[in-house]
N, C-alpha and C positions, 0 to 999 in steps of 0.2 A: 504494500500500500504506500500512494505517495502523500507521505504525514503535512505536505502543506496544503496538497487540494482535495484528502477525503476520500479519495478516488480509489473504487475495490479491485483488490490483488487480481487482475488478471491481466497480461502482458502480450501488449502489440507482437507480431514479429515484423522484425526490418524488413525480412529476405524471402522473395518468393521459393527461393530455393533451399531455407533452411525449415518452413512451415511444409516444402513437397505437399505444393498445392495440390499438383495433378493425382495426388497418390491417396482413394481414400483410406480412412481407416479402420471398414467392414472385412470382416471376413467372408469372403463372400462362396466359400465352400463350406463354412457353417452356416450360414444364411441359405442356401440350397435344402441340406440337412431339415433347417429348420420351416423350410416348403415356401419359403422367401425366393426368386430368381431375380437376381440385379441384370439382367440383360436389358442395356438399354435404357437404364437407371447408372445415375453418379454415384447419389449419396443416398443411404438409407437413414432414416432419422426412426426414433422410437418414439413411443408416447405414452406415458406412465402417471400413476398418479391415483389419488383416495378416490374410493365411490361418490358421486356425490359432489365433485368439484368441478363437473361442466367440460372434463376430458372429451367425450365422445362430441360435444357443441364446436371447441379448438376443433377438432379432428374433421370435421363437418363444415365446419368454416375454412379449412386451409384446402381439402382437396374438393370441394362441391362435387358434382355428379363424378368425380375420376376415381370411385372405388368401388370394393365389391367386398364379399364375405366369404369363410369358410371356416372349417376347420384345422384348429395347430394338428401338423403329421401326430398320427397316434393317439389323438387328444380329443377330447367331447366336446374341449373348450375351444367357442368361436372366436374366430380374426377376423379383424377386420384391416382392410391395408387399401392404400388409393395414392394418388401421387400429386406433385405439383412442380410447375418447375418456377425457378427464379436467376435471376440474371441469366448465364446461358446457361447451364446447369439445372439437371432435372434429378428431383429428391421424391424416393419413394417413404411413403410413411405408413408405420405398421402402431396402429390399437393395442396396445398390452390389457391382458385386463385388470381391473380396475382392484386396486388392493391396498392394503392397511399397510402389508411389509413384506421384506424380500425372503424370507426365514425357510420360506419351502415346506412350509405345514399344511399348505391345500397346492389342490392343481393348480387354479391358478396362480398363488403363487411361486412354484414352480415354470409355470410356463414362461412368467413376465420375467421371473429372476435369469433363467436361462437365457431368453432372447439375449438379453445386457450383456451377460458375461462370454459366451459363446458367440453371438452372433457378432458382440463387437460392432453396434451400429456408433454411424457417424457422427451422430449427435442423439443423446437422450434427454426430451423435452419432457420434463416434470410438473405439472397442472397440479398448484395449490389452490384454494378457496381461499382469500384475500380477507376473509370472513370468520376463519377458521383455521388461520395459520398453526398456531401450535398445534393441533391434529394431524398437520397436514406433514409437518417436519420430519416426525420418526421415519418416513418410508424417504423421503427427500436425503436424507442423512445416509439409509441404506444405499440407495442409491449410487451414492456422491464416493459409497466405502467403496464399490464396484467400478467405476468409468469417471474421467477423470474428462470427460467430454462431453457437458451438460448445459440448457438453459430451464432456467424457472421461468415458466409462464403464471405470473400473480392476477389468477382468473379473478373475476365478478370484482373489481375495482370497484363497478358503478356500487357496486349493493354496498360494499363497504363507507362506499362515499355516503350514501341513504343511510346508514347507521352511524354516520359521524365518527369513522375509527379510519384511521392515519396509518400506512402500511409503508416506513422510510425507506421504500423499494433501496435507494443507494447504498444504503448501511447494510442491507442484508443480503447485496450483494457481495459488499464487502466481509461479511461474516461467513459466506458462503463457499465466496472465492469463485464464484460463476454468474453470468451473466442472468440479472431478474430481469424481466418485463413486466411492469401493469398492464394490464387487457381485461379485455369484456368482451367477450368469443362474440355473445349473443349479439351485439351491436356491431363487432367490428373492430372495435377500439383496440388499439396498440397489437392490430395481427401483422401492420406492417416493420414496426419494431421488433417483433418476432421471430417473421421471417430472417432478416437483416440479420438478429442474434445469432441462430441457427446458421445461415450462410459462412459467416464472420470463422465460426470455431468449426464447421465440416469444413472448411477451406485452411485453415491451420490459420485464418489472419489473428484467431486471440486463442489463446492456450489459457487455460483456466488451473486454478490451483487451489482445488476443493478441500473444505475443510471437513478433517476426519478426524472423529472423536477417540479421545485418549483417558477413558479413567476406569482402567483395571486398575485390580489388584497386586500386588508386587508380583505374586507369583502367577496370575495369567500372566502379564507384562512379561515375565522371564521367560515363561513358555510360549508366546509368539513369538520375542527373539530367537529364540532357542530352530523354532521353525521355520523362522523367515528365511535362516540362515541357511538352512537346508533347502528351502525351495527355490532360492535366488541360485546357489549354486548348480542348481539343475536347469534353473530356466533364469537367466541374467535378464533379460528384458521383459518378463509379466509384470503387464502396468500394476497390477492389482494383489501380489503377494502377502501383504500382510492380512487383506480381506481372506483369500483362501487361508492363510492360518487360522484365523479363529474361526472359520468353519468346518476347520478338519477338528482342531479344540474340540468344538460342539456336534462331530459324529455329523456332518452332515452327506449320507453317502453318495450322492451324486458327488459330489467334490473328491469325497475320496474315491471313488471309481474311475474319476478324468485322472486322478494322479498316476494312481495303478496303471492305467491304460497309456498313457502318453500323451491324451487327449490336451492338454495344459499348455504341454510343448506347442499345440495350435495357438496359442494365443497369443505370443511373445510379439512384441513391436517390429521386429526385423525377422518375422516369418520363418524363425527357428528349424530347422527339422526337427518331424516328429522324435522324442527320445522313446528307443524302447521300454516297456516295461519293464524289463530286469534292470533298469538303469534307474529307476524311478521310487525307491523305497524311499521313504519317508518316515523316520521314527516319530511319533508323537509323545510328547511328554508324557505321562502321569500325572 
């Protein structure tokens, strides 16, 4: 943050060549997997967020008639996905469904939480209720432990405005370390800021630097080190290591299956080869 103009930690880049514009940053052979085809699509953007906070309205305002439905591979649970393009670049956007948190205790979430981490979309667009902020934060924080490639969309502004509550969008950006937007799907308001955001950070022009909470106990704290250290050593470029520590912590076995497998090895920034599974043990504390 620059401490004389206020302004939240997320940082220009100079260089079109050190943001590698042209280069998104979807996995787009988990995105296959995951019954997503980027053929003819740039960037994929997600869309996530509490029941109840006007996600499916954003989602219905940004792609009008350009989308359709189905079912996630394997899944009972509907997608919905449709597209849009902006400057010359055209962004497909996928529906997550709508959930409290990333924890993997229902299908849904399971599905939303996987799209994030596996699919590796370009930008993940978070829909708070401006109304309802602290509700809205727990899954926003999950999130933010996952992809470090995010905009808050700070929905129903107007209604906020109607209930005389003040949401200092700049501060909590700054708290956040990703870019907020106020909007009001329903009317329109701030979708063009939005877009803009979204463009900005799939195009590498702002790199965000999400704030991720810190207050274990000494001994988890020593037992995510302890893990971090092992999973960096296996995979040096996974944006999101310490999240996968405290999910292996807390037995989460989808996480420990992608380890066992090598599946992980797919996520690394610089497109890793996969590591075999005998290569891939990970002791977990006690």
């Amino acid at each position: 943050m620059n401490p004389s103009t206020n302004t939240p930690e997320i940082i220009p880049i100079k260089s079109p060549s050190e943001a590698c514009a042209t280069c998104p940053a979807h996995n787009a052979g988990n995105l296959l997997k995951l019954g997503v085809d980027m053929t003819n699509w740039d960037y994929v953007v997600a869309l996530a967020g509490n029941p109840n906070t006007g996600k499916s309205t954003v989602f219905n305002a940004l792609t009008g008639l350009r989308q359709h439905t189905g079912n996630w591979p394997g899944k009972t649970v509907t997608r919905a996905e449709g597209g849009y393009s902006y400057g010359d670049s055209r962004y497909k956007i996928v529906d997550l469904p709508g959930t409290y948190s990333l924890l993997s205790t229902s299908l849904d979430e399971e599905v939303a939480r996987d799209f994030i981490l596996f699919g590796q979309p370009d930008v993940t667009i978070i829909v708070v209720d401006a109304t309802r902020l602290e509700r809205n934060l727990n899954l926003a924080l999950q999130v933010l432990e996952i992809t470090d490639r995010a905009v808050i969309c700070l929905n129903l502004i107007d209604e906020a405005r109607r209930q005389k509550l003040q949401v200092d969008d700049r501060r909590l950006a700054r708290d956040l370390g990703v870019p907020v937007v106020p909007a009001s799907a329903r009317s329109g308001e701030g979708l063009d800021q939005l877009l803009k955001a979204v463009s900005e950070v799939a195009s590498g022009e702002v790199q965000c630097r999400p704030h991720r909470v810190r207050n274990e106990s000494p001994a988890i704290a020593m037992a995510i080190k302890q893990l971090v250290g092992q999973i960096e050593r296996l995979y040096p470029e996974l944006p999101n290591s310490r999240w996968v520590a405290l999910r292996l912590l807390d037995g989460d076995q989808r996480i420990i299956d992608a380890v066992k497998n090598g599946e992980l090895g797919e996520l690394t920034r610089t497109a890793a080869p996969r590591q075999p599974a005998a290569q891939t043990a990970i002791e977990v504390p006690a």
